[in-house]
Every structure is written in structure tokens, then in C-alpha cells.
C-alpha positions in Angstrom: 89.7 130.6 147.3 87.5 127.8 146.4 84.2 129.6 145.3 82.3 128.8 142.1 82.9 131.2 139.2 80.8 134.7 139.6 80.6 135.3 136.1 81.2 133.5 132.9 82.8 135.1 129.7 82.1 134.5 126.1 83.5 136.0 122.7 81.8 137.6 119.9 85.1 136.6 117.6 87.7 134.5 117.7 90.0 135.0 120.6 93.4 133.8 122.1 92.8 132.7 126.2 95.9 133.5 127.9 95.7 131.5 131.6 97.8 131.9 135.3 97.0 129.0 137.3 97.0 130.1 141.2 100.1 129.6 142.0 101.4 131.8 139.4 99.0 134.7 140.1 99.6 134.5 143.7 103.6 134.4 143.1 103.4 137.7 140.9 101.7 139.3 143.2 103.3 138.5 146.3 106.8 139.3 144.3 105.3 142.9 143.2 104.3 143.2 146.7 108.1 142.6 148.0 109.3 145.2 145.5 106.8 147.7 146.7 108.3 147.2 150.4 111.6 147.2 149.0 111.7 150.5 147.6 109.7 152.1 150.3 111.5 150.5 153.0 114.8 152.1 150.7 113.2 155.6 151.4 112.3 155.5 154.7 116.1 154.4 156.3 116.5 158.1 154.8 114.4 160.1 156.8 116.0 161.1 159.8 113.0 161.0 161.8 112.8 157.8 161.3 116.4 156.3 162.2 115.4 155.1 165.4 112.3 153.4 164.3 112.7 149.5 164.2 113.0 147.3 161.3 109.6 145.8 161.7 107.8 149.0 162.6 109.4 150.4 159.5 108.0 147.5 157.3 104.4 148.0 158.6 105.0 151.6 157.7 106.2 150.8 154.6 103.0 148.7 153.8 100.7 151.2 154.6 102.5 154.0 152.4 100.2 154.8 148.8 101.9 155.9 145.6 101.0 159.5 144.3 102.2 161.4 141.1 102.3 165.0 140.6 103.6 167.1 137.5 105.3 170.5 137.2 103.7 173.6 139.0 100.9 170.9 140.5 100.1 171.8 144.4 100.6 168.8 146.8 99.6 171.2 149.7 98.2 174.4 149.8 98.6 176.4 153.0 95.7 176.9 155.3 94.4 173.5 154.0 93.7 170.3 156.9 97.0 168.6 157.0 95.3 164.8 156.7 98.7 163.3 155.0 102.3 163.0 155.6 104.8 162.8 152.4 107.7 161.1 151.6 109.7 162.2 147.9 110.4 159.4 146.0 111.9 161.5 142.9 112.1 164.6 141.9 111.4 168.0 143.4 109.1 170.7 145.3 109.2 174.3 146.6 107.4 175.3 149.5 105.9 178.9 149.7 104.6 180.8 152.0 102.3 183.4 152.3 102.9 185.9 155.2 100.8 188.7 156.3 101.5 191.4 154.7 100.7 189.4 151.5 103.6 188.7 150.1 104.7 184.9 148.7 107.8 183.7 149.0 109.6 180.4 149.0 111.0 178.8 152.2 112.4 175.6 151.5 113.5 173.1 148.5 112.4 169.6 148.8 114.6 166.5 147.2 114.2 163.1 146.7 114.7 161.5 150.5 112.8 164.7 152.0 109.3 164.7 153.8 106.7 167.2 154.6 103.2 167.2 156.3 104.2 165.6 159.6 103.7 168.6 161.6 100.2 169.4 160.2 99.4 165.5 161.8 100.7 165.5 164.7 99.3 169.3 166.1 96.3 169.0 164.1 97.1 172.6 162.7 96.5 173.5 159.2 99.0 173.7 156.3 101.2 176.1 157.4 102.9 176.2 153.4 102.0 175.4 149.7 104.2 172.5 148.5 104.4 173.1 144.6 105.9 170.4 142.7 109.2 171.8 140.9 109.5 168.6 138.6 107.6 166.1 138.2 107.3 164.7 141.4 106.9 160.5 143.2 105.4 160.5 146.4 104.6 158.4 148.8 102.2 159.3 151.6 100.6 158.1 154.4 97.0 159.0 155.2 96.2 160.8 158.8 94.7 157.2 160.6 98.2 155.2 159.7 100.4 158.1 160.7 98.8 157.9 164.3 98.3 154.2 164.4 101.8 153.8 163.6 104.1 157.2 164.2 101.9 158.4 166.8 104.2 157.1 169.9 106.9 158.6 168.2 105.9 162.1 169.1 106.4 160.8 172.8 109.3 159.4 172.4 110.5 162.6 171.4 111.6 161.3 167.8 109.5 164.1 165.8 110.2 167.4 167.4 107.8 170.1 166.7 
């Protein structure tokens, strides 16, 4: 970028330097980058919801998804909670519950790699209407309330989401 050096570094010992010029740095990242789209763009051809949805708008979607990790038994969601994301599986698995009533728990659907949850919760502004418990240790992806209207908002228009 051109600017002077904010810091400088020495050593207390002796030390090997390892160096990337630029060009190399800027090539790793930009190829990490390309993965990261890859694989997302992979998942999101799967979601039905999605199928209609343009290559390019897919790709700014796919740029905008975050990485998240969960282990056995961890909640993603728990019901009554703001819905503020939308979830994609990566791998692994999930269980949602639900609490009715009369108090009693039980579970209403099985999630699997390709599945997604949390949409409605966005687009009606209603809360968690189920606890997502992780069954396995669980990839996500998600996409944070602001992107999901930005970018999947029109959608609910178009009558590709139905609630």
C-alpha cells in the first residue's frame, strides 16, 4: 500500500526471517479467498430456496456468509430467542425441538448437511420459534440479519421464500 513501516521488530536471540514479497501474500490470499466462494457457492446451489437466485447474486451471497463451529449437544438457536441469523449446514447434523404449551419438548425436524434454518425468524421478525441443538459436531455457515435483507430481502417478494 505504499506507507512507511508502523512498527519495527527486533530479537532478543537468534532468529530465522521467513519473507512473502507482495505479490505472494496478495496471491495466497486472493486464492484462499476463491476457495472460500467455492465451497460456499457449492452449498448454496443446494438450497432450494435459492435455485432461482442468479449466479452473481449467489456469489455476493456467498461472500458475505461467516464460518461457525458447534460441537455435540451445543445450541445454535434456542426458541423464543431474536432470530438475527440465517444458517446454512456445511457438515454434520442438528435436531430441532420444540417446546409446546403444555410443557412438553419434543423434536420436530432433523437437519443435514445442505439444510438451512433461521430464515423465517428474518424475514417476519418473530422470534425463534425452535431450539436447533447440534446432533454432531456441526459447520455452519450463516449470514447475519443486515446481509440477509440487503441481499435475500426481494426474494420474499418474489415469492421465492414462502412463509
Amino acid at each position: 500500500h505504499g506507507a512507511p513501516r508502523a512498527a519495527s521488530i527486533q530479537t532478543r536471540t537468534q532468529s530465522i526471517l521467513f519473507a512473502l514479497d507482495r505479490e505472494c501474500f496478495n496471491h495466497i490470499v486472493k486464492d484462499a479467498a476463491m476457495k472460500k466462494r467455492e465451497r460456499y457457492l457449492n452449498l448454496l446451489r443446494r438450497v432450494e430456496i435459492l435455485q432461482n437466485v442468479d449466479s452473481y447474486e449467489l456469489e455476493k451471497i456467498a461472500d458475505a456468509l461467516k464460518p461457525i463451529h458447534f460441537e455435540i449437544d451445543d445450541y445454535v438457536v434456542r426458541q423464543g430467542d431474536v432470530g438475527d441469523v440465517f444458517y446454512f449446514i456445511e457438515s454434520g447434523e442438528a435436531v430441532a425441538t420444540k417446546k409446546f404449551e403444555d410443557g412438553n419438548e419434543k423434536e420436530v425436524y432433523k437437519y443435514k448437511s445442505g439444510d438451512y434454518f433461521g430464515e423465517l425468524a428474518l424475514l417476519t421478525d418473530q422470534f425463534r420459534q425452535a431450539n436447533v441443538i447440534a446432533s454432531t459436531d456441526l459447520e455452519l455457515a450463516q449470514l447475519d440479519r443486515n446481509s440477509f435483507k440487503r441481499m435475500l430481502g426481494p426474494l420474499e417478494d418474489l415469492s421465492l421464500i414462502h412463509i
